[in-house]
SEMINU-800924 format. One record per residue (C-alpha): residue number from 1; residue in one letter; chain; x, y, z. Coordinates in nm, 2 decimals, decimal comma, always signed. Layout:
BEGIN
TIDO   num   residu   chaine       px       py       pz
TIDO   NUM        A        A        X        Y        Z
...
end
This chain:
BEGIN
TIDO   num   residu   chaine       px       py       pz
TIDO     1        X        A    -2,53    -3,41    -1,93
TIDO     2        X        A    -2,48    -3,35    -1,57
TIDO     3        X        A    -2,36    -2,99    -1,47
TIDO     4        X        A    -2,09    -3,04    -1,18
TIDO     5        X        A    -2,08    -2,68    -1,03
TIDO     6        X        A    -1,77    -2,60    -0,84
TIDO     7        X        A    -1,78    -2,45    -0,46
TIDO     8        X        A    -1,76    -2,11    -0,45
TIDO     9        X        A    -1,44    -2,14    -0,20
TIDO    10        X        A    -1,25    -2,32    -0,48
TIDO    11        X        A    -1,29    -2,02    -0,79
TIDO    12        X        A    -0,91    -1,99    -0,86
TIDO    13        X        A    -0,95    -1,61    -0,92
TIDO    14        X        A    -1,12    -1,30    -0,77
TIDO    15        X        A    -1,45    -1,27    -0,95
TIDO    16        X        A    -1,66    -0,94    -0,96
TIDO    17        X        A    -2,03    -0,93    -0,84
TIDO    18        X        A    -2,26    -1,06    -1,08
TIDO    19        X        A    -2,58    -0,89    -1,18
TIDO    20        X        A    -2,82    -1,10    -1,03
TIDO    21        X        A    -2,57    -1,11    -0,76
TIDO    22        X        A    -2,57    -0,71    -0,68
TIDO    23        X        A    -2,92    -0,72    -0,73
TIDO    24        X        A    -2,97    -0,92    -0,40
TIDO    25        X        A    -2,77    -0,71    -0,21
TIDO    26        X        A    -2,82    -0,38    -0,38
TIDO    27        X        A    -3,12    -0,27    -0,14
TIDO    28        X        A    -2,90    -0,32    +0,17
TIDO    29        X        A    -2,67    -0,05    +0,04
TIDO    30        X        A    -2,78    +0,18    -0,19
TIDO    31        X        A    -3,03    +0,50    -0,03
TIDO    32        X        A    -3,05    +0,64    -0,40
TIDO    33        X        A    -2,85    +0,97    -0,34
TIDO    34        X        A    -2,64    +1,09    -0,56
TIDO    35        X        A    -2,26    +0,97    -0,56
TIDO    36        X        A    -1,93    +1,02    -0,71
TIDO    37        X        A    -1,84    +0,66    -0,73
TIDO    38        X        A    -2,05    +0,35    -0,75
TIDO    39        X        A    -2,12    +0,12    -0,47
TIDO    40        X        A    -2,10    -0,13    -0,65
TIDO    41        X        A    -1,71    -0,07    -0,78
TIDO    42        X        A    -1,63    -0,01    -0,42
TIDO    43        X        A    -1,81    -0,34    -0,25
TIDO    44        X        A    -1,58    -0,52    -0,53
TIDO    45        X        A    -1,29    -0,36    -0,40
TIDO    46        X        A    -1,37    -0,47    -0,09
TIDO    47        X        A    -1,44    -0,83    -0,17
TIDO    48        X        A    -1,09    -0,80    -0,40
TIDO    49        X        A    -0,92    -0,67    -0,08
TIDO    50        X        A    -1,06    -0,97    +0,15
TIDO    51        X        A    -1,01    -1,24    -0,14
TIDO    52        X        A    -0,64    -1,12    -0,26
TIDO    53        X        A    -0,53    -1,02    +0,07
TIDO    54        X        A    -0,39    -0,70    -0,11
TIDO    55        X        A    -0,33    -0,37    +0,07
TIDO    56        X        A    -0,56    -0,08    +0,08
TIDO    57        X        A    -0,29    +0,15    -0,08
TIDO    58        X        A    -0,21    -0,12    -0,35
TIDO    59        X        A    -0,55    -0,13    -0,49
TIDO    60        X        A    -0,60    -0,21    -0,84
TIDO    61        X        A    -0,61    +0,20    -1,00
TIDO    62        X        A    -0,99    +0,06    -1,17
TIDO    63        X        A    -1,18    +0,08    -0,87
TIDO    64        X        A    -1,23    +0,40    -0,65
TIDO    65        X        A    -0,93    +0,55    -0,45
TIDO    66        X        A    -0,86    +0,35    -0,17
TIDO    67        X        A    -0,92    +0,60    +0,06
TIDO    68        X        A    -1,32    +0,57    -0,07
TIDO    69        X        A    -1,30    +0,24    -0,02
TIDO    70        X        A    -1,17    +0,20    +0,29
TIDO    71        X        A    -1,38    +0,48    +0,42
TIDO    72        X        A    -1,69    +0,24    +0,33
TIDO    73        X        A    -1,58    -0,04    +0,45
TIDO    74        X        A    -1,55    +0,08    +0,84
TIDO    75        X        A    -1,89    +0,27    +0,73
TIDO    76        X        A    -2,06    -0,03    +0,68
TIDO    77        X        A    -1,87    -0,21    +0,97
TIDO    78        X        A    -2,00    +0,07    +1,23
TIDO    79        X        A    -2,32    +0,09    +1,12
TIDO    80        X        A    -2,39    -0,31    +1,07
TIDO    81        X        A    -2,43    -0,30    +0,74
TIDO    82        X        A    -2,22    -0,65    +0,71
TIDO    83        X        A    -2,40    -0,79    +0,95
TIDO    84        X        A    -2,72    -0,72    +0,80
TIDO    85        X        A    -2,62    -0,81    +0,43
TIDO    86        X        A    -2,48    -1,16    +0,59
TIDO    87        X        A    -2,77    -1,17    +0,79
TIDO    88        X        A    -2,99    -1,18    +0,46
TIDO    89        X        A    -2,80    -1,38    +0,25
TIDO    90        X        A    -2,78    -1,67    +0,54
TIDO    91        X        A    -3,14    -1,64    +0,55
TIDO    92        X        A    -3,22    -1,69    +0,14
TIDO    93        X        A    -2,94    -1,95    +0,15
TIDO    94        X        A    -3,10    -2,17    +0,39
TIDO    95        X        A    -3,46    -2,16    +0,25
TIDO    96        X        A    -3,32    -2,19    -0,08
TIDO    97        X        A    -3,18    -2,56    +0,05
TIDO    98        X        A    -3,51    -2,62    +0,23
TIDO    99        X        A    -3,48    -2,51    +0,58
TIDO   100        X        A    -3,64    -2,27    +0,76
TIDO   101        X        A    -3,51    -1,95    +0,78
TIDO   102        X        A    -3,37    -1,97    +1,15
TIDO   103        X        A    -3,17    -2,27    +1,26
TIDO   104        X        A    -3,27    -2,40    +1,60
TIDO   105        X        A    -2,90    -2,61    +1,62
TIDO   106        X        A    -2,57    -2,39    +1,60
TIDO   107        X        A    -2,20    -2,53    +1,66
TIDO   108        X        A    -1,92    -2,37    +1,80
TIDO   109        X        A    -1,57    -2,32    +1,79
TIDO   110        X        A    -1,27    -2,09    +1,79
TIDO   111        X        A    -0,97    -2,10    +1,59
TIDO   112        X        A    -0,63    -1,94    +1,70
TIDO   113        X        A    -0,43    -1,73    +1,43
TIDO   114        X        A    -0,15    -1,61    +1,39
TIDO   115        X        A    -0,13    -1,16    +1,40
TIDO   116        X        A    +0,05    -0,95    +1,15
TIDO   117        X        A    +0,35    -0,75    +1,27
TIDO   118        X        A    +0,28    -0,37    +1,45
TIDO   119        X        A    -0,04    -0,54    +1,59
TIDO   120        X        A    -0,07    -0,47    +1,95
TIDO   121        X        A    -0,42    -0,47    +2,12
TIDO   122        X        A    -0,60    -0,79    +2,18
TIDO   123        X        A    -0,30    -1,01    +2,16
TIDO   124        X        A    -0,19    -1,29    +2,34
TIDO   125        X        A    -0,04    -1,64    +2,32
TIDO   126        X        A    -0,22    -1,97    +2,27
TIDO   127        X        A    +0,03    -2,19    +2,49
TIDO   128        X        A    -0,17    -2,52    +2,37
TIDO   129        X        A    -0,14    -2,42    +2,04
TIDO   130        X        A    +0,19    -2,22    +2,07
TIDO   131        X        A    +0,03    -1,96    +1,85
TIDO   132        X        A    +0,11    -1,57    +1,92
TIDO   133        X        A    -0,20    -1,39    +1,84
TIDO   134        X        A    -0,59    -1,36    +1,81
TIDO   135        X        A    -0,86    -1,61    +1,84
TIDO   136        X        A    -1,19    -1,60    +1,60
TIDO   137        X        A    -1,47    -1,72    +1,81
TIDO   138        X        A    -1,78    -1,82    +1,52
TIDO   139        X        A    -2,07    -2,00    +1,57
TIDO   140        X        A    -2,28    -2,21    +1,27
TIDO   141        X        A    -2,55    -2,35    +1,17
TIDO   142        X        A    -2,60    -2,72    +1,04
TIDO   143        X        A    -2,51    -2,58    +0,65
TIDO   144        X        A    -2,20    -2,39    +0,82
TIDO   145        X        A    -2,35    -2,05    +0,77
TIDO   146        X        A    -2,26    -1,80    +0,99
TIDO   147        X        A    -2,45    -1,70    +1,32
TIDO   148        X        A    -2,23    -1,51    +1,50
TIDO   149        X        A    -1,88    -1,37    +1,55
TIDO   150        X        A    -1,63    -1,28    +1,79
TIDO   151        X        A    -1,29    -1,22    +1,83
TIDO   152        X        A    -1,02    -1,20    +2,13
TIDO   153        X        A    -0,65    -1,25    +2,23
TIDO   154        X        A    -0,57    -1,58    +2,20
TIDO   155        X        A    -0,43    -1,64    +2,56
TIDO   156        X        A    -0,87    -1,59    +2,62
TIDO   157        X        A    -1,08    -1,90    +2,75
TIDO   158        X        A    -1,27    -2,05    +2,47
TIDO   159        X        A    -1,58    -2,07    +2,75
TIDO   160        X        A    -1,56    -1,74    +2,87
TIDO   161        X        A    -1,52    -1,57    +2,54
TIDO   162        X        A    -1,77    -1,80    +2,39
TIDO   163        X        A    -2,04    -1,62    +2,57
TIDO   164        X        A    -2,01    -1,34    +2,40
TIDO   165        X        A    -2,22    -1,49    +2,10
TIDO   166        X        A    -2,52    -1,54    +2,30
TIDO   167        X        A    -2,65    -1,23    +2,25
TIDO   168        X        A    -2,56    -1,25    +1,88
TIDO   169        X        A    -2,75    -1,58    +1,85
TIDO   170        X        A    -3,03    -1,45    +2,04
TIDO   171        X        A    -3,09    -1,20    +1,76
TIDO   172        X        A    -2,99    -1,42    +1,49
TIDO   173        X        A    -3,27    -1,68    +1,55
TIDO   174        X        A    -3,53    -1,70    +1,83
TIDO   175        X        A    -3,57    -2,11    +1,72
TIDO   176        X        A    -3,19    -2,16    +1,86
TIDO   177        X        A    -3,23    -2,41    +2,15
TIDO   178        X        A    -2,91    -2,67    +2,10
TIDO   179        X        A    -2,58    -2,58    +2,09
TIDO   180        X        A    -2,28    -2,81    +2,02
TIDO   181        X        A    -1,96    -2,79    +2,16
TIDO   182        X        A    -1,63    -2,94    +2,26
TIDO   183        X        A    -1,46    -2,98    +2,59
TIDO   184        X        A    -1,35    -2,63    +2,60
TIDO   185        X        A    -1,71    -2,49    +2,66
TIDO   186        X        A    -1,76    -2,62    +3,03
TIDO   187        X        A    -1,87    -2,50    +3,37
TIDO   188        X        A    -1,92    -2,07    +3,27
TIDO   189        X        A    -2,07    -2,08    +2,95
TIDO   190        X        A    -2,27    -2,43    +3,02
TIDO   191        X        A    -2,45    -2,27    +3,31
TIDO   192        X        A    -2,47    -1,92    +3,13
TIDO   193        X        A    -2,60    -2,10    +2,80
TIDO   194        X        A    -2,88    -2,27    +3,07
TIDO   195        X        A    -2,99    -1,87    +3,16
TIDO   196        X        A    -3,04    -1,79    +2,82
TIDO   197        X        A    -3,25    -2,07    +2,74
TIDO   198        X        A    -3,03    -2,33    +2,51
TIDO   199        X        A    -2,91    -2,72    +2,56
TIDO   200        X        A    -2,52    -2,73    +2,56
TIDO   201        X        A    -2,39    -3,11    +2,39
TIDO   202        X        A    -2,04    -3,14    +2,45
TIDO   203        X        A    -1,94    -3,35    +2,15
TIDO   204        X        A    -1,58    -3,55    +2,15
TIDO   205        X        A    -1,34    -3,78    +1,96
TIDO   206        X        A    -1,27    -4,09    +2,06
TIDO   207        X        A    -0,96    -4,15    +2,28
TIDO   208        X        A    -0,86    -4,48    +2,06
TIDO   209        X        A    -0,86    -4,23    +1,75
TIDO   210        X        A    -0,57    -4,00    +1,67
TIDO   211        X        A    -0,54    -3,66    +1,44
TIDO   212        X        A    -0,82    -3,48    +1,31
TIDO   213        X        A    -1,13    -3,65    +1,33
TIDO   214        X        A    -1,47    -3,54    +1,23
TIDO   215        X        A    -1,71    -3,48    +1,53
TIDO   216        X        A    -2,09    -3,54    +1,49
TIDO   217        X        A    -2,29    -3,19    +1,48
TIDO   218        X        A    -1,95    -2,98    +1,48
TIDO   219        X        A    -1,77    -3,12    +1,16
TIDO   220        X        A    -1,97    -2,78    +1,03
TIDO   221        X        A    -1,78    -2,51    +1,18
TIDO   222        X        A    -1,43    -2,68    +1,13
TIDO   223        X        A    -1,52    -2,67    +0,75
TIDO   224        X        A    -1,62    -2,28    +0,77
TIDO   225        X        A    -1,30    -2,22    +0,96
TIDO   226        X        A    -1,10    -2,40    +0,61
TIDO   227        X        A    -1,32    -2,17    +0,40
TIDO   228        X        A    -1,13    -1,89    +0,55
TIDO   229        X        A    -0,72    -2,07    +0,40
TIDO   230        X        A    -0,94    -1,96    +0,04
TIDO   231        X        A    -0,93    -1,58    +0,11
TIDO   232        X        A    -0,55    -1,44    +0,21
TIDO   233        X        A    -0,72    -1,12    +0,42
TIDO   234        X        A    -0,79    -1,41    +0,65
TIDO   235        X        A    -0,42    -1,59    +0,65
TIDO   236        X        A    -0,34    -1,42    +0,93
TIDO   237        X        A    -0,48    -1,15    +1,16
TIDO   238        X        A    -0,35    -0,81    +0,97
TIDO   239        X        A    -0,64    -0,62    +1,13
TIDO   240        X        A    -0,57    -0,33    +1,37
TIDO   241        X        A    -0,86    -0,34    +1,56
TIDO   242        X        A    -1,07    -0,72    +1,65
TIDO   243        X        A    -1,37    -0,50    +1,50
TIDO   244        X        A    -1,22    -0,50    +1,13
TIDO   245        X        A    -1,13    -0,86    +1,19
TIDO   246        X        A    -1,50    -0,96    +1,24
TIDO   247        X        A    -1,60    -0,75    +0,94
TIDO   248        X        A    -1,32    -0,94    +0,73
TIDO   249        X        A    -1,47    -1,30    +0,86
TIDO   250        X        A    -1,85    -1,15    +0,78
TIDO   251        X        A    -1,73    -1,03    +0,43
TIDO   252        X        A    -1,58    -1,41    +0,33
TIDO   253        X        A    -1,87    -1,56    +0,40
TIDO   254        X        A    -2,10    -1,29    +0,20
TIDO   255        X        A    -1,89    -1,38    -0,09
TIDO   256        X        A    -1,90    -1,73    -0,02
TIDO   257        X        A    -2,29    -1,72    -0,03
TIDO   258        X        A    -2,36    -1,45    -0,33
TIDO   259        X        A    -2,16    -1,70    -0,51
TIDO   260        X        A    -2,42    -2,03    -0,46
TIDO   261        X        A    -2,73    -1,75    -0,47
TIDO   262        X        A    -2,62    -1,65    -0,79
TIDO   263        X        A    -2,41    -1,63    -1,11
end
């Protein structure tokens, strides 16, 4: 019998870390001192929080207070602890699918969202898109893993904030030397992509073709952007500062992996 095994994006429900799941990520967290709550309890809170799109005061009463949880979460944030899980679990996921563990192509893109009331700071309004808000700025590899992150008001130039990757990608993978883009990544970040040392292909749809049309090399990072409509943290911007939102975007996409590493 063949086993058909569902995307991890499509799980109807919030599931908790697996063993063999927490095992793979257990080093990048745990320093072995003593604590009053588990790690573990409060990284599923987290990943409940980003999945759920709940509120940190209206946390399910089995996991630790949300004031715990919320202290860990900006903990790991600051210290780059997301980064450096993601960045491991990217890693395992592409040799585990037979590539090598940096990517020398990357695609990107940004995507314009919508912010949630009382949010102020890095706000603006996307008059092509006529969308008051932020805009997430992600770049990916062939798979649609995650390279790098950035996010901005979304009155920002896609080229000029698109820059802000490179030094992201330049620590992510020292193989990177093609990067695939649309029209919106011209003149600035073509000839500051040239001083870092990577080939900018400007890919397009054809004019005789209407509504959304998959693009050669960049159909990747439109599918990681519709991962993001399976986790309701993500629905909108609700973050107070572009930091947390970037944290948010890093913590889908460790769920979405754990889930194909591991059962």
């Amino acid at each position: 019998m063949v086993m058909i095994r569902r995307s991890p994006f499509r799980r109807k429900r919030f599931t908790e870390l697996t063993n063999s799941q927490w095992q793979i990520i257990k080093n990048s967290v745990e320093d072995n001192r003593k604590r009053k709550y588990s790690l573990r309890d409060i990284l599923n809170a987290i990943l409940k929080i980003t999945r759920t799109g709940c509120q940190w005061r209206n946390l399910d009463e089995k996991y630790p207070p949300w004031e715990s949880v919320y202290y860990y979460f900006r903990k790991w944030q600051k210290d780059g602890t997301w980064t450096k899980i993601l960045g491991l679990l990217v890693r395992l996921e592409r040799l585990r699918q037979g590539r090598k563990p940096e990517p020398s192509v990357c695609a990107i893109d940004s995507q314009s969202v919508k912010v949630a009331a009382l949010i102020g700071i890095h706000t603006g309004i996307d008059g092509h898109k006529r969308i008051n808000g932020r805009k997430r700025h992600i770049a990916v590899d062939i798979l649609g893993l995650p390279l790098a992150f950035f996010v901005s008001a979304a009155n920002q130039n896609d080229g000029q904030m698109g820059i802000e990757l490179f030094p992201q990608l330049a620590n992510t993978s020292k193989r990177l030397s093609l990067i695939r883009t649309d029209n919106a990544y011209k003149g600035y970040f073509t000839e500051c992509a040239g001083y870092c040392g990577y080939v900018v292909e400007t890919t397009k749809k054809p004019e005789t073709q209407k509504g959304f049309v998959p693009q050669t090399g960049r159909w990747q990072v439109e599918r990681a952007f519709g991962w993001f409509n399976f986790f309701r943290r993500l629905s909108k911007d609700y973050e107070k500062t572009v930091e947390s939102s970037v944290a948010f975007m890093q913590i889908a996409f460790i769920d979405i992996i754990l889930s194909r590493l591991a059962n």
